[in-house]
C-alpha positions as CSV (number, residue, x, y, z in Angstrom):
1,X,6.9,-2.9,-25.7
2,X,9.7,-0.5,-23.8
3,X,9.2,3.4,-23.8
4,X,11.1,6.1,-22.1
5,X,8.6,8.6,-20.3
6,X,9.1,11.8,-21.6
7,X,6.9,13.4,-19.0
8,X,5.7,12.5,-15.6
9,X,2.7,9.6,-16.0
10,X,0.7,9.5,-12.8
11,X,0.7,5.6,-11.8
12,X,3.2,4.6,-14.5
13,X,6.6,6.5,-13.8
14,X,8.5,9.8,-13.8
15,X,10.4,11.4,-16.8
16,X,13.0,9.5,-18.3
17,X,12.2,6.2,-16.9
18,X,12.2,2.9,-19.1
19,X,8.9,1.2,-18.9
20,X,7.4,-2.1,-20.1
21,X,3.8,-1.3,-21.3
22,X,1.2,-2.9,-23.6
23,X,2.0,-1.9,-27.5
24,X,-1.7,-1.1,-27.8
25,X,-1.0,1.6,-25.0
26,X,2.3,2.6,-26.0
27,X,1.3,3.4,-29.9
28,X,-2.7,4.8,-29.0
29,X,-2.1,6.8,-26.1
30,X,1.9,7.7,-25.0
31,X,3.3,8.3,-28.4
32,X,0.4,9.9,-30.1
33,X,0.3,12.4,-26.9
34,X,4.1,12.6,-27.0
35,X,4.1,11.5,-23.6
36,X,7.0,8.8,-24.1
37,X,9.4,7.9,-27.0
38,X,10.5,4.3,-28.6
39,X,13.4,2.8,-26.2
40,X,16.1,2.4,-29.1
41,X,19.2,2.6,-28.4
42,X,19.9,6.2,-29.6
43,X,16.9,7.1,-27.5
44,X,18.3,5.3,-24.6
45,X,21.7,6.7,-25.0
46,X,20.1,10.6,-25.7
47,X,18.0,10.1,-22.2
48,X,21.2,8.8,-20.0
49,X,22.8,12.0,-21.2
50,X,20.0,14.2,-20.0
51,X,19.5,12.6,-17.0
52,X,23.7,13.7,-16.4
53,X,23.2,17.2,-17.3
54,X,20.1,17.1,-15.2
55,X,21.6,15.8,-12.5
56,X,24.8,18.5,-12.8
57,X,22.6,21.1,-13.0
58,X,20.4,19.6,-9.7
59,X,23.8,20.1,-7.8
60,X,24.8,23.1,-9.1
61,X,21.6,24.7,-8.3
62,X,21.8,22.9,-4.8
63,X,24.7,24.2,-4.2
64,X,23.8,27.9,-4.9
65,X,20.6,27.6,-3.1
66,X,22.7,26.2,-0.1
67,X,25.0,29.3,0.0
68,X,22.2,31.6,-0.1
69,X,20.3,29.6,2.9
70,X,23.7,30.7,5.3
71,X,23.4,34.4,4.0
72,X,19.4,34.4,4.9
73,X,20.0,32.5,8.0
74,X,22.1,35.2,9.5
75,X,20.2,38.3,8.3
76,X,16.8,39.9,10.6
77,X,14.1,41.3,8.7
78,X,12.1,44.1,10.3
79,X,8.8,45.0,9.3
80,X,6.7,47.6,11.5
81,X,3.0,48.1,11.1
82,X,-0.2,49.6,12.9
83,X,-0.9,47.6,16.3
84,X,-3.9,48.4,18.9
85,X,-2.8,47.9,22.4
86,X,-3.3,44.3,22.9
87,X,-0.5,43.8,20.2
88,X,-2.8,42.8,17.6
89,X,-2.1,44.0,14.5
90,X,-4.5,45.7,12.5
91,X,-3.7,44.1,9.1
92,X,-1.6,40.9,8.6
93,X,2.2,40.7,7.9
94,X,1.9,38.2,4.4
95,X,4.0,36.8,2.5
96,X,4.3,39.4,0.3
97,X,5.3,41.7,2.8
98,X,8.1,39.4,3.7
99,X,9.5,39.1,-0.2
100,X,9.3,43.2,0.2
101,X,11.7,43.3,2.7
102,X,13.5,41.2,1.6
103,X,13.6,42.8,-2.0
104,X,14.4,45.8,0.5
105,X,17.8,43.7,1.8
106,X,19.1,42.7,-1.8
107,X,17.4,39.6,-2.1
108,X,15.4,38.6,-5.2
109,X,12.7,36.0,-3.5
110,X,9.3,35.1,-5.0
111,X,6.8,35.4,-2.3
112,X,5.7,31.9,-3.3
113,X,8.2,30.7,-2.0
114,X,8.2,32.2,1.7
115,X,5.8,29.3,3.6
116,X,3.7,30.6,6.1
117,X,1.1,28.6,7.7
118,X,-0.8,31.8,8.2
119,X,-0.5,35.8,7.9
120,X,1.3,37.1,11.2
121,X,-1.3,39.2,12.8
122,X,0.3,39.8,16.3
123,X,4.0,41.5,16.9
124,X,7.2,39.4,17.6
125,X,9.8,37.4,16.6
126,X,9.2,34.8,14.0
127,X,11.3,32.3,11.9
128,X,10.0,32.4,8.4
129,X,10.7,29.2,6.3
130,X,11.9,29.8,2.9
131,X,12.0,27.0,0.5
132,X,14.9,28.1,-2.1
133,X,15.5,24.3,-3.3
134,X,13.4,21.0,-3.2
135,X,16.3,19.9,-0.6
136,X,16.9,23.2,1.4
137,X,15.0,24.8,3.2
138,X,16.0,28.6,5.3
139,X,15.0,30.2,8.5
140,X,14.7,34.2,8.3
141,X,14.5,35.9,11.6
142,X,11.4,38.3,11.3
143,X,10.4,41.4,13.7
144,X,7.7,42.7,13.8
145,X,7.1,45.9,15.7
146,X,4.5,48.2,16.4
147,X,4.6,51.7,13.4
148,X,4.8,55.1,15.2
């Protein structure tokens, strides 16, 4: 029996794809759990015109995402806080922080998406990956200096 996956199946495919399962599978588990649909040719013809739009709105979304990449790329963040002497900070610079001075500059990040490895807990220069897409991926020049 075909289906189309309505949602992503772990070991069987992703949303949208046409499948060849079992019909014991297909009626029991997928379509009870609303997990896939009957592959008619409505259906078939409804997904290829979702998978369009999806993919229109992937670009467009790429394409934003791109554009704000060049604006973060040229801007430096500053964030000062309490050091001792050895340059150590006393707290950590997060990821949070980072989205707050960024919210600071005009731009509307979620801190999930700033990727730090670790908090910064020494003062410097850093580049701070931002993931803004699934494709792109921006570097934000961060200071950090020592609060008077």
């Amino acid at each position: 029996m075909e289906v189309i996956l309505r949602a992503d199946v772990p070991e069987l495919g992703r949303s949208g794809d046409i499948i060849h399962v079992k019909p014991g599978y297909a009626r029991n588990y997928l379509l009870t759990r609303k997990l896939a649909m009957e592959a008619t040719p409505g259906n078939r013809k409804q997904v290829a015109e979702m998978k369009a739009a999806g993919a229109r709105r992937e670009a467009t979304e790429k394409s934003s995402a791109e554009s704000l990449a060049a604006q973060l790329a040229a801007l430096t963040l500053a964030v000062s806080a309490k050091a001792g002497e050895s340059d150590q900070l006393f707290g950590s610079v997060t990821a949070m922080d980072i989205a707050a001075a960024l919210e600071a500059q005009g731009f509307h990040i979620d801190k999930r998406k700033i990727l730090l490895e670790e908090p910064i807990k020494t003062l410097g220069e850093y580049a701070v990956p931002v993931r803004l897409h699934r494709d792109v991926t921006a570097l934000v020049k961060l200071v950090v200096s020592r609060e008077e």
